[in-house]
N, C-alpha and C positions, 0 to 999 in steps of 0.2 A: 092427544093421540095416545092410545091404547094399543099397547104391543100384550101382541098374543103368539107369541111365536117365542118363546124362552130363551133358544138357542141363538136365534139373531140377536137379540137381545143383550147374549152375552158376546158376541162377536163385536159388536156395537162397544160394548165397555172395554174389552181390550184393545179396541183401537183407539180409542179416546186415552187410553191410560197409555197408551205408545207414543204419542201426542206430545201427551204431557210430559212424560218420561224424555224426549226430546228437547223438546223447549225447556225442560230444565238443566238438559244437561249440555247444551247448547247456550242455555243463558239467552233464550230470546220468547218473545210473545206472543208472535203470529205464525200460522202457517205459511206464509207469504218469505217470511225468513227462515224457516224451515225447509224449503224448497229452493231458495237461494243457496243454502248452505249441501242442498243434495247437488245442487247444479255444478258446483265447486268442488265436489268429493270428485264426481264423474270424470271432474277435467285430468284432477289428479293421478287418477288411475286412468286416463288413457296414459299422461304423462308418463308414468312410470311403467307400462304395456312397453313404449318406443324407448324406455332407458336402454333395455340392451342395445339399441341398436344406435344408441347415440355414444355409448361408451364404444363400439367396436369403432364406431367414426372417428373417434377422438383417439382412439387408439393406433389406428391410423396413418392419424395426422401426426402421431408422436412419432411414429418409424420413420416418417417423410423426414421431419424435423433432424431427426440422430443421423439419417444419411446425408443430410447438407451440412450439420455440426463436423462428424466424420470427413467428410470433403475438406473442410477448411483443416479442421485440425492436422489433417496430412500432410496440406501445406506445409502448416508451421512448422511442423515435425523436420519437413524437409527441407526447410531454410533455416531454420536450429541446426540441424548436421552439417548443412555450408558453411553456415556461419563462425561452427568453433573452434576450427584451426586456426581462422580468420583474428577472432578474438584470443582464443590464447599465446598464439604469437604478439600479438597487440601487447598484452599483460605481460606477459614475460619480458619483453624488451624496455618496460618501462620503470617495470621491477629490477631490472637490474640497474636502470641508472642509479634507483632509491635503494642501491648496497644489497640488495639481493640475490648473487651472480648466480645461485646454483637454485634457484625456484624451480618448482616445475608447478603446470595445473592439470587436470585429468576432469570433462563437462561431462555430468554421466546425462542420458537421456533417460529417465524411469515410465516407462507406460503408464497410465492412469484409468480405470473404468469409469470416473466422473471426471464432468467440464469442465473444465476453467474458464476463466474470461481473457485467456490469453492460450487456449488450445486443449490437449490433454495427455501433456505430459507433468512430468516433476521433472526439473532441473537438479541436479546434484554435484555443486563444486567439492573434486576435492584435490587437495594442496599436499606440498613436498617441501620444505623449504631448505634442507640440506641435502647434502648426495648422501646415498645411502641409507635413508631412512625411506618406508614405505607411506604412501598418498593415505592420509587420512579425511575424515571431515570439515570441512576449509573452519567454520566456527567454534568446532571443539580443539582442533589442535593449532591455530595460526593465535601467535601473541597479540597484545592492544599495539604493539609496535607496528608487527606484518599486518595486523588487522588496518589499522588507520593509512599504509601505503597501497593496500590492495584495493581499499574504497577508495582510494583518489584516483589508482589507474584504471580504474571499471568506470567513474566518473567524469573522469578524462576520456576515456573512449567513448561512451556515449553519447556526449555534450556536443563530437562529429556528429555525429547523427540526429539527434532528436532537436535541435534548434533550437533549445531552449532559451528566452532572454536574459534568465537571470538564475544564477545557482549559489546555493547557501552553504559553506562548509562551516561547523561547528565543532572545533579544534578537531578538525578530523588530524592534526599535527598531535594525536595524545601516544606518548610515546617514544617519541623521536627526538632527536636534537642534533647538533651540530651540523657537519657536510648534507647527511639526510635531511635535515629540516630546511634547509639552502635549496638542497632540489626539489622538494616539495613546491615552495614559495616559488621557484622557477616554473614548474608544472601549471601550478598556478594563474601565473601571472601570464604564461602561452593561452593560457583557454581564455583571458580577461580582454584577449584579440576580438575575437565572437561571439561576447557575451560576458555582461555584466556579473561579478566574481564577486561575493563578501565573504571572507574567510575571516570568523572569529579565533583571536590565536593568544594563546601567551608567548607565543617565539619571536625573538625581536629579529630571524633571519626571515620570517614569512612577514610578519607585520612589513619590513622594510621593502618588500617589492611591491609592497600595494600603491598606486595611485595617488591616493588618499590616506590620510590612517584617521580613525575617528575614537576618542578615549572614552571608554563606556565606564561611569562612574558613579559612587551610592552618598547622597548626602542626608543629614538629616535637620529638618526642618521642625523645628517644635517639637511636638510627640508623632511626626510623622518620618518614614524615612523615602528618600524619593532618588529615580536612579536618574542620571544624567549622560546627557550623547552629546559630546563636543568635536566640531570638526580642528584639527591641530593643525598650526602653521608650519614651515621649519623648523624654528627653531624649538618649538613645544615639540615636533619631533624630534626631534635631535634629543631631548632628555628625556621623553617618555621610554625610547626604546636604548638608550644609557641606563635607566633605571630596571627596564625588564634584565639588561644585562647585568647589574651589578647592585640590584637594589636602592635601597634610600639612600643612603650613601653615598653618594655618584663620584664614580672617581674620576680623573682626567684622561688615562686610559679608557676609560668606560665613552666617553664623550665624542674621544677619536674612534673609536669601532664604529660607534652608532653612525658618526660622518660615513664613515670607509662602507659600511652596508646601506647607506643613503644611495650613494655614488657608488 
């Protein structure tokens, strides 16, 4: 066949070269997939035609969501403000068995523009612990001393409420010693009524209210060192916590205490 027509002719070649220009740069061999590949452009651009209108949906559904967030968070808000008279009397009263007489606490509510997963405020303790000094930041100005009786009575109050089976203190006693470490171990030993208590301690006044006392120990085995958990009878208590009291040494003094805090 004989084209006589120049200009079809040449309309003819730049289609064919569009073609090609396709299929190479599409990376495929037929028009058949070249036409697959237009049918899929199309879908796209309607897709993206109804993006606005699916962002303004979504957009939406996000104000729904911030006004039921809002709702609950108000709550909280407002069984936190019941709550912390509630609790700082709790604290304070407990605080002073544990030689504290003149504490005070001050629970500040701070608003928050982002959620939390427990509402949307910041909590902010802050603490007093002699008269006449002004409420500071409960972490920056409360000693390892006031720190370790203030986590026991927050822990203690709690432990009402949240029902836990089983609670771990890990010498939350760092700091303390004598009458204070007595009442600690008493604090203690009240919550071990409702709920399983293990208090890691080196104070032979807490060790001695426990239950149980279990000796946690490091031995070493060839080139290996390996730690050991023994549960102690009497009388292995009776000298382990003679020994807390007076070292390796163990004096006979040492032996009656440990009795006298046994009993």
């Amino acid at each position: 066949m004989v084209f006589n027509d120049p200009e079809k002719l040449e309309t003819i070649n730049q289609k064919l070269q569009l073609v090609y220009n396709l299929q190479k740069k599409h990376n495929v061999l037929t028009i058949e997939e070249l036409l697959q590949i237009q049918t899929d452009l199309e879908s796209k651009v309607v897709s993206v035609a109804t993006l606005e209108d699916e962002i303004a949906k979504l957009e939406n559904n996000i104000k729904d969501f911030e006004l039921q967030l809002d709702e609950v968070a108000n709550k909280i808000k407002k069984s936190r403000r019941e709550a912390i008279p509630n609790l700082t009397e709790k604290l304070i009263d407990i605080l002073n068995l544990l030689g504290m007489p003149n504490v005070r606490f001050k629970i500040e509510i701070i608003p928050s523009e982002s959620y939390h997963n427990n509402g949307k405020d910041t909590l902010q303790f802050l603490f007093s612990a002699n008269k006449g000094t002004d409420f500071g930041v409960l972490k920056k100005v409360a000693s390892g001393g006031e720190m370790s009786r203030i986590m026991l009575a927050v822990k203690s109050i709690l432990s009402q409420y949240s029902k836990l089976p089983t609670i771990i203190f890990d010498e939350i006693d760092t700091g303390v010693s004598g009458e204070i470490a007595n009442k600690m171990g008493e604090i203690m030993r009240d919550m071990s009524k409702t709920m399983q208590v293990f208090a890691i301690t080196h104070l032979p006044q807490i060790a001695a209210k426990g239950a149980n006392h279990y000796k946690v120990f490091k031995t070493v085995l060839g080139e290996n060192t390996v730690s050991e958990l023994k549960l102690l009878n009497n009388d292995e208590r009776i000298i382990e916590i003679a020994e807390m009291l007076s070292g390796k040494d163990i004096s006979d003094s040492a032996v009656n205490h440990a009795k006298a805090l046994l009993n």
